[in-house]
Structure formats: structure tokens, C-alpha cells
C-alpha positions as CSV (number, residue, x, y, z in Angstrom):
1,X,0.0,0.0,0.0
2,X,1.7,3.9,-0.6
3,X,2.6,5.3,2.4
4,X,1.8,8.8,2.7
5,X,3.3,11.7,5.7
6,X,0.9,12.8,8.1
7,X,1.6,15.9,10.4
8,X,0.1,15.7,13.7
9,X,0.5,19.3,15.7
10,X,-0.5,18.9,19.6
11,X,-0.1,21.7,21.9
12,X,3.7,22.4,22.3
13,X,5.3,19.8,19.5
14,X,4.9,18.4,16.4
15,X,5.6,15.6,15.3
16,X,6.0,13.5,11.6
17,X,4.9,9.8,10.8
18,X,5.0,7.7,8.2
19,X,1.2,6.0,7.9
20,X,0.0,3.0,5.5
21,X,-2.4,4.8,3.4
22,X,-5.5,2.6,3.4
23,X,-7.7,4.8,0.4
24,X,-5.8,3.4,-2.1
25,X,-8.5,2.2,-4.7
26,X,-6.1,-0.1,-6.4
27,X,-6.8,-3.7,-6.4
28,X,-3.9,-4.9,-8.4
29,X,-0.5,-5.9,-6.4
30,X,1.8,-2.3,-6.0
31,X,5.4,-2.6,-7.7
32,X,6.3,-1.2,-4.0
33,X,9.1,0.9,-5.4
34,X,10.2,3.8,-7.5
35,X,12.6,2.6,-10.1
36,X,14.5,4.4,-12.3
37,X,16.4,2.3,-15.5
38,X,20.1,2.7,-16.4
39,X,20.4,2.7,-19.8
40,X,24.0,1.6,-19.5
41,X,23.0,-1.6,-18.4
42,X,21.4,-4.5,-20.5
43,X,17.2,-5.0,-19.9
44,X,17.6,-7.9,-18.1
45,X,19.8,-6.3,-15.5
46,X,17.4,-3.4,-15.1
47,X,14.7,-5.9,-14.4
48,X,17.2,-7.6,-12.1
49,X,17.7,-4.4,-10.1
50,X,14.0,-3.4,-10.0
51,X,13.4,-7.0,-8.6
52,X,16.0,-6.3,-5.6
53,X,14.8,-2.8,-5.0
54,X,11.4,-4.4,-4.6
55,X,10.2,-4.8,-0.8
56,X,8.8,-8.3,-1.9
57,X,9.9,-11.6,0.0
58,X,13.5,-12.9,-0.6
59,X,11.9,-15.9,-2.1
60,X,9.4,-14.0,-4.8
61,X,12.5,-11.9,-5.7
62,X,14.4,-15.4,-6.2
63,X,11.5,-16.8,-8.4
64,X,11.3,-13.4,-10.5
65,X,15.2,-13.4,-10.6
66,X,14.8,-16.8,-12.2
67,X,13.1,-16.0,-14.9
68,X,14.5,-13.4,-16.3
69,X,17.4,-15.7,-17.3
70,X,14.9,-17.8,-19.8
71,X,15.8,-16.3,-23.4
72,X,12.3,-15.4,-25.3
73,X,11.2,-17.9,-27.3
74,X,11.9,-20.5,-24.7
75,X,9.5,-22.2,-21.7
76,X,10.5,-23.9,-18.6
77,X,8.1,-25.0,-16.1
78,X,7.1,-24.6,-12.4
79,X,8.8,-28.0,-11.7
80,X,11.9,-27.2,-12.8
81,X,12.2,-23.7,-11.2
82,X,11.2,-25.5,-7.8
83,X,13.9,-27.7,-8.1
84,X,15.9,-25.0,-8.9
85,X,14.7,-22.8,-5.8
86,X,14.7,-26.4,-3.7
87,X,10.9,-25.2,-3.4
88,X,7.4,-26.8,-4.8
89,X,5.7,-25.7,-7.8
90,X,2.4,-24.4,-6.1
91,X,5.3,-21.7,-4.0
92,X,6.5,-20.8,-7.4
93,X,3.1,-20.6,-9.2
94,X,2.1,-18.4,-6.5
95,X,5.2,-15.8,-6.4
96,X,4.4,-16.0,-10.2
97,X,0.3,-14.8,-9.7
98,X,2.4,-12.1,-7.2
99,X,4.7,-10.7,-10.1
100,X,4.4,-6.9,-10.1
101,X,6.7,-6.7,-13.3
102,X,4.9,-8.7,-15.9
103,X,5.5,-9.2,-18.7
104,X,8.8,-7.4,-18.7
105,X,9.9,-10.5,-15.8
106,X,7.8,-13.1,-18.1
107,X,6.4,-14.9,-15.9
108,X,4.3,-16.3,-19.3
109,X,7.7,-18.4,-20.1
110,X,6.2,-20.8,-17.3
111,X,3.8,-23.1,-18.0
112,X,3.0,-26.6,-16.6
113,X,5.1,-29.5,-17.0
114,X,2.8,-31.5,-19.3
115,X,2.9,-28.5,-21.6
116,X,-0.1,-26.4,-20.9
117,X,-0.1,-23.0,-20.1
118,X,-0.8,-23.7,-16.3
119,X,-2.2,-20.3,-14.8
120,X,-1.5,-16.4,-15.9
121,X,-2.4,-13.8,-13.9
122,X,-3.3,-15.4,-10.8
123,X,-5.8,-17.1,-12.7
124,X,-5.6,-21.1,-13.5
125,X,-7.0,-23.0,-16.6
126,X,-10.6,-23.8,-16.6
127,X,-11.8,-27.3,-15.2
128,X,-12.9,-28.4,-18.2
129,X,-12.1,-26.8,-21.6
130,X,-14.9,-28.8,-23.7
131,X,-18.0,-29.0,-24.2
132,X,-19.7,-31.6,-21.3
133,X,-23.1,-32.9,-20.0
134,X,-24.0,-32.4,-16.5
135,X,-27.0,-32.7,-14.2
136,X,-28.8,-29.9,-12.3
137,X,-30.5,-30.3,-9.1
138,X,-33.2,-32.0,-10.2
139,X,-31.3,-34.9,-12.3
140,X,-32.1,-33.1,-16.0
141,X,-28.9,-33.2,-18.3
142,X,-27.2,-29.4,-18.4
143,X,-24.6,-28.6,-21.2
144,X,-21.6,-27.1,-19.8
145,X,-19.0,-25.4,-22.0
146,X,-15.7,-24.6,-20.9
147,X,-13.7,-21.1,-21.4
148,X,-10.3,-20.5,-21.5
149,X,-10.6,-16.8,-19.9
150,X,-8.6,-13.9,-21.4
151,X,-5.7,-14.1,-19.2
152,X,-4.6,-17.4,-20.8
153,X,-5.3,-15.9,-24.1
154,X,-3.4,-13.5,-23.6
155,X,-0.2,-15.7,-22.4
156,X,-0.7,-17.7,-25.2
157,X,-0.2,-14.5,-27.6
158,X,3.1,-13.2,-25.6
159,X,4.5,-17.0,-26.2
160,X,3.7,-17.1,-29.7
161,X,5.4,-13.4,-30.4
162,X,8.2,-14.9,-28.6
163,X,8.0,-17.8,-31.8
164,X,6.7,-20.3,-28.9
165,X,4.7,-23.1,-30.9
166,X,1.7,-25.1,-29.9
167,X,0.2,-28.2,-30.8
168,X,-3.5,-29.3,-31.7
169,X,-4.6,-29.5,-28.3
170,X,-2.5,-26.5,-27.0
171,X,0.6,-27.4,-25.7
172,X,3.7,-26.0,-25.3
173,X,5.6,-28.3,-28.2
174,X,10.2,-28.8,-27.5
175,X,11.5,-29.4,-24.2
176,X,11.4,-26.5,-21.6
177,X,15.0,-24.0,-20.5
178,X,16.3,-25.9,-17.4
179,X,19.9,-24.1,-18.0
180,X,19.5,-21.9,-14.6
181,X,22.8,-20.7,-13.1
């Protein structure tokens, strides 16, 4: 949340605080920081330095670090950056859905390890993604059509710029970046 000063006069002093300003109308996540680029340095280490300038756990700034070492064009997948990070991939995808920088930290070069897009956004792939026939309350069949949601849509088209490929069924086709320092 911004902080924001507050001057508070009493009879003889006054005195300055610091207060969490709670009348923010944003509901997104805050980048938490003021960040200025050098443009002496490459992209990837003005992303590197915005991430550590970040007041963000040590372990989302490890995840974020991460992935800005995977070259566009290229995937890895929450599996392998927990092994990496000695972590699970639920505490990755999760410092992922926190990722105040994307897409310039891509966190869309993750996807899940059999090749689907997984979740973008904080928002995971639908339950089902075809067509199906349920029943309602009262036992009559329902048909029940499954949407993919515009944030997957829209980490499918940031893959694909990057020259990602898909199959048929929508996934992620060659074998995901696991070259981490």
C-alpha cells in the first residue's frame, strides 16, 4: 500500500509519521518501489535491479530473478524452477500470480510440465475446456461449455510473439530451458 506523511500538531510539539495509506482504490499488487532504469546496463539487468529494490519476499524476488534468465522464445516449467529454488511448484506458481513486473519478468515463459499454459495472472486453466453434459438439481442433463478466460489468451499471444509453438490440443511443443545458473 503507498505510504503517505501525516503531520500531527498537539499543543507544544509536532511531530511527523509515516502512515500505510489505506484509500488506495487499487486492487492490483503495488510494484512497492520507485525505479528508475540505467540505460547503461542490459534489460535484463534493469529488471534484475528493479526486482531487488522491490520490498517483496526474498523468495518472490528469487523466483522473479529466475526467470528473467529464460531467453524469449523459450519455456520452462514450475517444476523445474522449484527444483531450482529447492521449493514446490504451487510456491513458485504463487510468487508467479504475485509478479508486479509482468510481462517485462515473463512470468508467461512458465507453464506446466505437461505443456499447458498452467495459470496467468493469478488465474488457473478452466476445469474443463470442452464441451460436457452435467446434471442440475433436479437430475435433467445441463450442457456445460468450458472457457479458457482472457488471461490465458493472452499468455498464449506473448508466447507465440516470442515464436513459442503449440500443438492441436495446446501445448507447449520442444522441451522446456532448465539451463539456470
Amino acid at each position: 500500500m503507498p505510504t503517505r506523511t501525516k503531520t500531527v500538531t498537539a499543543s507544544k510539539a509536532t511531530t511527523t509519521k509515516t502512515v500505510v495509506d489505506k484509500t488506495s482504490s487499487s486492487s492490483s499488487t503495488p510494484t512497492d518501489i520507485s525505479f528508475k532504469a540505467s540505460p547503461t546496463l542490459s534489460p535484463m539487468e534493469n529488471q534484475l535491479r528493479r526486482i531487488a529494490a522491490a520490498q517483496r519476499t526474498p523468495f518472490e524476488k528469487s523466483v522473479w530473478s529466475l526467470l528473467c534468465q529464460i531467453p524469449a522464445g523459450h519455456v520452462t516449467t514450475y517444476a523445474l524452477m522449484a527444483a531450482h529454488l529447492k521449493s514446490s511448484p504451487r510456491a513458485v506458481g504463487n510468487a508467479l500470480r504475485r509478479n508486479p513486473f509482468a510481462p517485462d519478468v515473463p512470468c508467461h515463459r512458465c507453464v506446466a510440465t505437461g505443456g499447458g499454459l498452467g495459470g496467468f495472472k493469478g488465474v488457473g486453466p478452466p476445469k474443463k475446456t470442452v464441451s460436457t453434459t452435467k446434471t442440475d438439481k433436479t437430475g435433467r442433463p445441463v450442457m456445460v461449455m468450458g472457457q479458457e478466460g482472457i488471461t490465458l489468451t493472452e499468455k498464449r499471444t506473448l508466447l507465440r510473439k516470442e515464436g513459442v509453438r503449440f500443438d492441436d490440443r495446446g501445448r507447449v511443443l520442444g522441451t522446456p530451458f532448465q539451463a539456470f545458473v
